[in-house]
N, C-alpha and C positions, 0 to 999 in steps of 0.2 A: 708572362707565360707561367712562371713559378707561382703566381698567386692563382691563377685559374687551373694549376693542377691540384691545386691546396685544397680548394675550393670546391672542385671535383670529388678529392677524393674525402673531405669531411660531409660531401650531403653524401654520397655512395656509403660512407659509416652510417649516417646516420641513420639513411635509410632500411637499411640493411638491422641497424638495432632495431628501430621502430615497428620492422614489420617483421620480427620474430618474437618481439614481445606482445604486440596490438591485439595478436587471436587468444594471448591468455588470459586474460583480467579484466572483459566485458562479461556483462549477462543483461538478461531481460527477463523480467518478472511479470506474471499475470497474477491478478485476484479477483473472487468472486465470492463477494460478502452477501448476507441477508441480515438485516438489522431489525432490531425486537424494542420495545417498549412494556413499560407497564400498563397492565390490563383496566381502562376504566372503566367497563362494564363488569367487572368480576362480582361485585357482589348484587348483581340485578336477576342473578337466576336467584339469591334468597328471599330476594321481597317479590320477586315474580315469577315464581315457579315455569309458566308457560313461556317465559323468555329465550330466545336460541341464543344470549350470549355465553360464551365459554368464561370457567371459574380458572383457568391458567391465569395465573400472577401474571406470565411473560406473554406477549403476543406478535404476531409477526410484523415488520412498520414499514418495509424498504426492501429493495435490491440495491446490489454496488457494483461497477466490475471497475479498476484500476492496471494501466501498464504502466514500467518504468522499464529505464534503460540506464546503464551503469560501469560502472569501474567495481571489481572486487581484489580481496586479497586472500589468495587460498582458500577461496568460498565463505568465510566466518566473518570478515569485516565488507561491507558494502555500501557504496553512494552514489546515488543513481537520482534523474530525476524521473519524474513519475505524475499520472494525470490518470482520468477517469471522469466516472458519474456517478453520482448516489441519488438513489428517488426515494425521497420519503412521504407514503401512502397518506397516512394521517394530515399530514403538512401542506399534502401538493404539491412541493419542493423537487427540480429537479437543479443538484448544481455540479458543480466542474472544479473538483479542487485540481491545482497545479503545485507542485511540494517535490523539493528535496527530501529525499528518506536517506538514513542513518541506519545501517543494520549491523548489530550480532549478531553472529549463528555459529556457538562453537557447539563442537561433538560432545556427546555425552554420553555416546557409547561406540559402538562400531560401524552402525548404520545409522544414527539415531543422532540430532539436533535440533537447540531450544533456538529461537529464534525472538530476538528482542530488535522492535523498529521503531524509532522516531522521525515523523514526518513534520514541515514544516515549511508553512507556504504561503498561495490566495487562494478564494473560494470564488465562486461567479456563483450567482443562481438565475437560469436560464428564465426567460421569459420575465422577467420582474426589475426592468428598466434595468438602473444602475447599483442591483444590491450586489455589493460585495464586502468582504472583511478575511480576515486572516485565518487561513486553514491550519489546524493542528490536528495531530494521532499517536497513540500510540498503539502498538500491537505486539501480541505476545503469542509464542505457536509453537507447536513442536510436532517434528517427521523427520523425512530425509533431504538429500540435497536437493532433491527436484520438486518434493511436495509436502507442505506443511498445510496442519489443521490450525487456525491459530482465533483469538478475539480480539475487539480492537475497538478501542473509545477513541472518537472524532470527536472534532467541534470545529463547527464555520462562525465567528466569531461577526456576525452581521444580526440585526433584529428582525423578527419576523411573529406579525400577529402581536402577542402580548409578550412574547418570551424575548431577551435579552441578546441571547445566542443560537445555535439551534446545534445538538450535539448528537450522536448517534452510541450506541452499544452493537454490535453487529462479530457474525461468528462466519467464518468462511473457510476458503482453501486457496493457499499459494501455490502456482506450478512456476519454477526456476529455470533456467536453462544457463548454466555458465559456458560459454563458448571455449570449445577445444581446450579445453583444460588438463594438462599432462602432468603436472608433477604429481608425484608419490606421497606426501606430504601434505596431511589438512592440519 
C-alpha cells in the first residue's frame, strides 16, 4: 500500500510539473521562400536586340514553403524538426527535405532579432524513383518574434542532370508562433 501511495503521489508530481511547463517551450514555425538563380539569358538582349530575355544578373527559379515543430528556450535558442517542399522551375525538381534545425534568435534591440538556423537532414525528390541524399541549410534573417525577413542556401546532396548536388539561394519570410509563453525575460 506504501509503495502505491509513493507511486501515486510521484506520477501526480510529475504530472503536475510537466503540464505547467509543456505550454512554455514549444513553437511552430512557418516559411515561405522564392529561390533565384543566375540569369543565363542575360546577355542575349546584347547580341539580340529584339530578344524578350531580361539583363537581371538574378532571376526568379523556385517556391518553398517549410513547417517545423519544436522545443525553445526564452525564444532565442530553438530545435525543432521541420519538413516542407521546394520546386525548382529550371530543374523540374520537386523534393521534400525532412531536417532537424538548430536556431539562434537573440535580441538586438527591443523589438528587433537576428536569426541564425542550421538545418540538417534527408532530401526525397518526388517523382524520380529513388533519388535521395542528404539535406543541408543555412539561414540568416532579421525581425521580430513572430516574423523574420531572412536568406537561406540549401543543398540536396543527390545528382541530378549533369550537376553533382542541386542547391538553392532563396529569400523569404518566417512567421513564429511560441505557444503561451509568459516569462518576462528574453
Amino acid at each position: 500500500m506504501k509503495r502505491i501511495l509513493l507511486t501515486i503521489a510521484f506520477i501526480s508530481f510529475f504530472n503536475s510539473f510537466i503540464h505547467s511547463q509543456a505550454t512554455k517551450f514549444t513553437y511552430i514555425q512557418f516559411d515561405i521562400t522564392a529561390s533565384i538563380t543566375g540569369n543565363p539569358d542575360k546577355d542575349d538582349s546584347y547580341y539580340y536586340p529584339e530578344s524578350t530575355s531580361s539583363n537581371a544578373f538574378f532571376v526568379p527559379n523556385g517556391l518553398g514553403a517549410k513547417i517545423g515543430y519544436g522545443v525553445h528556450y526564452k525564444k532565442w535558442l530553438t530545435l525543432g524538426l521541420h519538413s516542407g517542399l521546394d520546386w525548382k522551375w529550371d530543374d523540374k525538381l520537386v523534393a521534400v527535405p525532412v531536417f532537424l534545425n538548430l536556431g539562434l534568435s537573440p535580441k538586438v534591440g527591443p523589438e528587433t532579432r537576428i536569426m541564425l538556423q542550421a538545418g540538417y537532414g534527408k532530401g526525397f525528390a518526388l517523382g524520380r524513383g529513388n533519388l535521395n541524399g542528404a539535406y543541408k541549410r543555412a539561414k540568416l534573417g532579421i525581425g521580430s518574434d513572430d516574423f523574420i525577413i531572412f536568406a537561406e542556401i540549401s543543398d540536396y546532396a543527390f545528382p541530378l542532370y549533369d550537376q553533382k548536388s542541386i542547391g538553392t539561394i532563396s529569400f523569404g519570410v518566417t512567421l513564429t508562433d511560441f505557444f503561451h509563453y509568459n516569462s518576462q525575460e528574453d
